[in-house]
N, C-alpha and C positions, 0 to 999 in steps of 0.2 A: 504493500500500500504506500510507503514513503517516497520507497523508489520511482512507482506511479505519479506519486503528488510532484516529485521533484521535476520528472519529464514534464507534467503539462504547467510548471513554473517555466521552466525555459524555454520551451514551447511558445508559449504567450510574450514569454520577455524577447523572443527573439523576431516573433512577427511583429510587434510594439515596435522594434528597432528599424528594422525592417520598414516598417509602413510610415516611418518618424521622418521630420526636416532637419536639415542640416543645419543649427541655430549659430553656430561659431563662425560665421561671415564678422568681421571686424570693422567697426565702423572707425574707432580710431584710428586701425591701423592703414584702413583707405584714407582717412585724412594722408596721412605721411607717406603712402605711396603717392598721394595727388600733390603735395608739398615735393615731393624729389620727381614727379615729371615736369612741374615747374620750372627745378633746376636746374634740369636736363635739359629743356625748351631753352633758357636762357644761354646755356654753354652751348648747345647745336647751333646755336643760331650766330656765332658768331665764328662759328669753324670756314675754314677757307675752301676748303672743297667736301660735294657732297659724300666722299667716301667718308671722310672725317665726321661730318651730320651724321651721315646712321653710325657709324662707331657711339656715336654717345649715345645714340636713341638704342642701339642694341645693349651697351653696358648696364644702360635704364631697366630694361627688360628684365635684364640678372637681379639689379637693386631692388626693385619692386616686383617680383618674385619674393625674393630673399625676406621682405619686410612682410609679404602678408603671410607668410610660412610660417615666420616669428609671430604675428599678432593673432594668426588664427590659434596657434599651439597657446598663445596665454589666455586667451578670451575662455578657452577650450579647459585649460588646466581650472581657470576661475569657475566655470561655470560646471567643473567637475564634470565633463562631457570630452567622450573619446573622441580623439581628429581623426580614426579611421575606421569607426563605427560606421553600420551597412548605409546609413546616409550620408557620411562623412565620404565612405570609398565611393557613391553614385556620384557624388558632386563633384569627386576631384577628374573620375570616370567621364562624364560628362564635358567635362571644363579643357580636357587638355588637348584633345583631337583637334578643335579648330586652333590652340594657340600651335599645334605641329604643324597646321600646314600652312598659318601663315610664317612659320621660318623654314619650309622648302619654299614658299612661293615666294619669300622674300630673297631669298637665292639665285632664283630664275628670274624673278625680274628685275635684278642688280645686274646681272649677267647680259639681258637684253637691251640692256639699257631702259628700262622705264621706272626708276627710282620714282616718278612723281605720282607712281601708283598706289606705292609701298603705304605712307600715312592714312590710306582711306583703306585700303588693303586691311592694316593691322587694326584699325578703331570696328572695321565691318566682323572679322573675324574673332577679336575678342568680345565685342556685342555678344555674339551668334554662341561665344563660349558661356557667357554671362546668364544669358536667355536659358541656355539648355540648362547647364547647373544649378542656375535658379530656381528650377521647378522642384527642384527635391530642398530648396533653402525657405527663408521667409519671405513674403508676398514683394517686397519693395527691390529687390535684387534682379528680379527679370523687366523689371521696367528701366531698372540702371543697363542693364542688356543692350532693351529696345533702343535705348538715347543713344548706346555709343554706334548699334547697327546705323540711327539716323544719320548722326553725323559722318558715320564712314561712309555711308551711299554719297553723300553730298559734294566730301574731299575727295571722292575719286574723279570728280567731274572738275576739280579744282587747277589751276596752277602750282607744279611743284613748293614756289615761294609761299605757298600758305600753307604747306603740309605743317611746316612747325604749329605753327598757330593753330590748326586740326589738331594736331595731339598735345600741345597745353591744355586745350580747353579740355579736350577728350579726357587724357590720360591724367592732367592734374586737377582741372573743373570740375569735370564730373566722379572724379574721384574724393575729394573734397563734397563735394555737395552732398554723396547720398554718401559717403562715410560718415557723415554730421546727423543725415536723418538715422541710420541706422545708431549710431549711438545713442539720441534721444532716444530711437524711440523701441530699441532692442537690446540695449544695454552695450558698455564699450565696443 
């Protein structure tokens, strides 16, 4: 009988888990990843050729990775919630497919020459990252998706000389904006 009771405990806790949202999205730590595309926007923008532009805009890429890795594992530790719990592993599941292939395509179209694709390219594919993983997160996350899919449809139609200006606002705007709602209103 115990052993009975214990399977349909884990049972339930596992489909719970199972059927649960991903709540450790970081709203601070999107602040600071929107604060260091800022950065980033400010030092690309004053590089002398555009190999040297995406060189900062891809080291960005590493940093703000690196920062929400960090702020998802503390939000995660705080809030005594595993970061690779079966909603945890959907979301990251979810999330990384479209940032892979915007770095082959950013490959091929460095190679073809059409760098001024790349900023609507990365804002459209992280959206589309955003969107998909946000279904297993809290409700406000896939419409931070939809904004950046917006903007990147936009800048593809753009002149290279605004791509920076595309991923300030993208990458540090909108990261800033709903890292602020998501803190108010989901906890750091």
């Amino acid at each position: 009988m115990h052993a009975h009771a214990i399977d349909n405990l884990r049972y339930i806790r596992e489909t719970m888990e199972r059927a649960g949202s991903f709540t450790s999205v970081p709203g601070w730590g999107g602040v600071a990843m929107g604060l260091t595309a800022l950065g980033a926007a400010v030092l690309a923008a004053q590089q002398p050729t555009i190999e040297r532009w995406l060189a900062v805009w891809i080291a960005e890429v590493f940093l703000g990775i690196g920062v929400g890795f960090i702020a998802v594992r503390r939000k995660a530790r705080i809030g005594n919630v595993e970061v690779f719990s079966a909603a945890g592993r959907k979301f990251v599941f979810s999330f990384t497919p479209p940032l892979f292939a915007g770095a082959v395509l950013t490959a091929v179209l460095f190679q073809a020459g059409l760098v001024r694709t790349v900023p609507g390219m990365w804002l459209l594919l992280y959206g589309t990252g955003i969107v998909t993983a946000g279904t297993f997160s809290i409700p406000v996350v896939p419409v931070m998706g939809l904004c950046f899919m917006a903007e990147g449809a936009v800048a593809l139609f753009c002149p290279l000389p605004w791509g920076n200006s595309f991923l300030a606002a993208g990458f540090g705007g909108l990261h800033i904006l709903f890292g602020a709602i998501i803190a108010r209103r989901y906890g750091g």
